[in-house]
C-alpha positions as CSV (number, residue, x, y, z in Angstrom):
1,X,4.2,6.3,-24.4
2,X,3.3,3.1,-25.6
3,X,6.1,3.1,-28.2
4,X,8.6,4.1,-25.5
5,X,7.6,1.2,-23.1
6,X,8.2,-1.3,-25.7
7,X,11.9,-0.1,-27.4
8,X,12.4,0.4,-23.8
9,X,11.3,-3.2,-22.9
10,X,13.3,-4.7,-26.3
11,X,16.4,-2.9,-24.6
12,X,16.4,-4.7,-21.5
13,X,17.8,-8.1,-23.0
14,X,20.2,-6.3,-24.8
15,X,21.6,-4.5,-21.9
16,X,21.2,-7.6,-19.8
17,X,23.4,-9.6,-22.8
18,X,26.4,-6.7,-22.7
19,X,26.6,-6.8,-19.0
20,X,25.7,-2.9,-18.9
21,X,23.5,-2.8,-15.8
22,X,23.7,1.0,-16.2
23,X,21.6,0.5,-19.5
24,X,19.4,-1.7,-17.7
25,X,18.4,0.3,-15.3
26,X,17.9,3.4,-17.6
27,X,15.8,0.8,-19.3
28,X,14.0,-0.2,-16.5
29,X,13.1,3.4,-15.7
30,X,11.1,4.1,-18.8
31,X,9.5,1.1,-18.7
32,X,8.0,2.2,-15.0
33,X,7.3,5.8,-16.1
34,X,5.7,5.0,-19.2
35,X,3.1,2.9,-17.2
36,X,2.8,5.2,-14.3
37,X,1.6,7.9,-17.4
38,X,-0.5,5.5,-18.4
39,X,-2.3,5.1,-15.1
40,X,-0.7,1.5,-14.5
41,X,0.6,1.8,-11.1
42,X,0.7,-1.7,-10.0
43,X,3.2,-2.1,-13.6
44,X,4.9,0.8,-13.0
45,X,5.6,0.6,-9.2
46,X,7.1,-3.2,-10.2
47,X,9.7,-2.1,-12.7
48,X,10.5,1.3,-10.8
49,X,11.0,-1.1,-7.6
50,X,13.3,-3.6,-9.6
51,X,14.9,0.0,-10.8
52,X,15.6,1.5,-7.7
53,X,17.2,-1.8,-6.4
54,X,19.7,-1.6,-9.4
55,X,20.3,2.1,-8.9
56,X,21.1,1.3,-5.2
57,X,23.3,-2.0,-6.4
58,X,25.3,0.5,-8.6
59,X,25.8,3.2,-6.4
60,X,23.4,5.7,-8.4
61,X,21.7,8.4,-5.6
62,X,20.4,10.6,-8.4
63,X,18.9,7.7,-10.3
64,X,17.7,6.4,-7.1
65,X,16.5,9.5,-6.3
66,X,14.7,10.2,-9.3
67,X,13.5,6.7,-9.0
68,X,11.8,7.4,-4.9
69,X,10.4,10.8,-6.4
70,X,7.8,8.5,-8.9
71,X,7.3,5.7,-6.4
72,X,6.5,8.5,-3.8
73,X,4.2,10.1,-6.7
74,X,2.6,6.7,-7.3
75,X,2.0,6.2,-3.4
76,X,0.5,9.7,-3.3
77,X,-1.9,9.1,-6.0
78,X,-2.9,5.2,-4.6
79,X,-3.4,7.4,-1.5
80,X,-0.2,5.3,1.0
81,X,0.9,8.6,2.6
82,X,3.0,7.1,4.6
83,X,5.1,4.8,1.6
84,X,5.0,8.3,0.1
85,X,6.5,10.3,2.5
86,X,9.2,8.0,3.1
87,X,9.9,8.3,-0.5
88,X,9.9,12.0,-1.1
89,X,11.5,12.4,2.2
90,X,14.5,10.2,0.9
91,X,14.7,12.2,-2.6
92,X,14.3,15.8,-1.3
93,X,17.2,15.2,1.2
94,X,19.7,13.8,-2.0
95,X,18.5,16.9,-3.9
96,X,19.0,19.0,-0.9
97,X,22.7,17.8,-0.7
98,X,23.6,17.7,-4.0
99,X,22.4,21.6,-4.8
100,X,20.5,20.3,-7.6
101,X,17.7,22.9,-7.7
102,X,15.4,21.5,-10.7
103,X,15.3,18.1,-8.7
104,X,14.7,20.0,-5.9
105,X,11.9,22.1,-6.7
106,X,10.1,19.3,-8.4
107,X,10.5,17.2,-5.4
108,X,9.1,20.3,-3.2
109,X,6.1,20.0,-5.3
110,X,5.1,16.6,-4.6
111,X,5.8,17.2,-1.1
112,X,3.1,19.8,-0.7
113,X,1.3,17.7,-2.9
114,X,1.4,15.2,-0.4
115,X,0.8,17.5,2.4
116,X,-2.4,18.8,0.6
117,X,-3.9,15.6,-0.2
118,X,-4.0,15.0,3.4
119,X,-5.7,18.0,4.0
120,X,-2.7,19.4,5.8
121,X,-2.7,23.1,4.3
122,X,0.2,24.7,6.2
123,X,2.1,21.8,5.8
124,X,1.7,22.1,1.9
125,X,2.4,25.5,1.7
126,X,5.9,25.5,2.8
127,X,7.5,23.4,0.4
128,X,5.2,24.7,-2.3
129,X,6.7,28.3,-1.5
130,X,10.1,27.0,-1.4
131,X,9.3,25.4,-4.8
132,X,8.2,28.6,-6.0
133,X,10.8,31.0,-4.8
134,X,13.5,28.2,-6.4
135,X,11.5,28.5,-10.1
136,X,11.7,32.0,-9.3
137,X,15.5,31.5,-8.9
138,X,16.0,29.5,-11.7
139,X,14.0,31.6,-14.1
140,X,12.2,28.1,-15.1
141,X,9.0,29.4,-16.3
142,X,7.6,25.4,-16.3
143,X,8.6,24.4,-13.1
144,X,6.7,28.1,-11.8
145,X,3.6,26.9,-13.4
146,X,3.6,23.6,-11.8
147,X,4.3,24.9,-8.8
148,X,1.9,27.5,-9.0
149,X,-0.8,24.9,-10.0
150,X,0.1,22.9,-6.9
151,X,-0.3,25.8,-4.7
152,X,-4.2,26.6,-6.3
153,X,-5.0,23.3,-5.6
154,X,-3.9,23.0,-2.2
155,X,-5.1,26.0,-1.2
156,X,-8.5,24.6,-3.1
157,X,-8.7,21.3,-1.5
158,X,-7.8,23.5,2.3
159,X,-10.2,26.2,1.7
160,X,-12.6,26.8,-0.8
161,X,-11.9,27.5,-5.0
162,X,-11.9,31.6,-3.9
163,X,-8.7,31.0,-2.8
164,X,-7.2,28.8,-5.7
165,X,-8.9,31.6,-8.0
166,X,-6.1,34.2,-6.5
167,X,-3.5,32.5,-7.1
């Protein structure tokens, strides 16, 4: 991660030099995810915001949206619901128009995610199943996983660990 940041970081003046703003905010990107892996938040939520304003600026929804999925992640985890839901709320509906079912699902997760970490249980479960029934779809063994995770842990934080055990 660490190596990523910085030839990610040595890229920005380069693109910035060419003009390629595209570049830039590719750059920009993995810059912000590489310190939201890291646990840097605060870093991370700065050059995702200066991202998203870019993607915005060039007309990019599914780099924008991409972009509002990790900030909304990063809200979740700082524990601003609100800032969070707006986010994933704004990501899920691109995903849903587009048909793109990978960003979708992913984005379902952190939804329920959300909904969980509130304590809201039957609020999590629906996009959680809806996550799970498009992995299912998709035959994407990874994304089943995660989603399946999510859904022990809600059901965990909700309930009790009997629960999560079933799953």
């Amino acid at each position: 991660l660490e190596h990523s940041r910085e030839f990610a970081q040595e890229a920005l003046p380069l693109y910035e030099a060419c003009g390629d703003a595209g570049g830039r905010a590719k750059a920009l990107f993995q810059v912000g995810d590489a310190w939201y892996m890291q646990g840097e938040y605060a870093l991370a939520t700065r050059y995702l915001e200066e991202t998203l304003k870019l993607q915005r600026d060039l007309g990019e929804q599914r780099g924008s949206a991409l972009t509002l999925r990790r900030l909304g992640a990063i809200a979740t985890l700082q524990g601003d619901f609100d800032r969070a839901e707006v986010s994933l709320t704004e990501a899920v509906t691109f995903f849903r128009q587009s048909g793109e079912s990978w960003g979708l699902s992913s984005i379902l997760v952190d939804l329920g995610v959300l909904a969980a970490m509130q304590g809201k249980l039957l609020q999590a479960l629906v996009p959680l199943q809806e996550a799970m029934l498009l992995a299912q779809q998709m035959r994407q063994q990874y994304s089943l996983a995660i989603t399946l995770t999510a859904l022990g842990c809600a059901l965990g934080v909700a309930s009790s660990a009997k629960y999560s055990a079933l799953i």
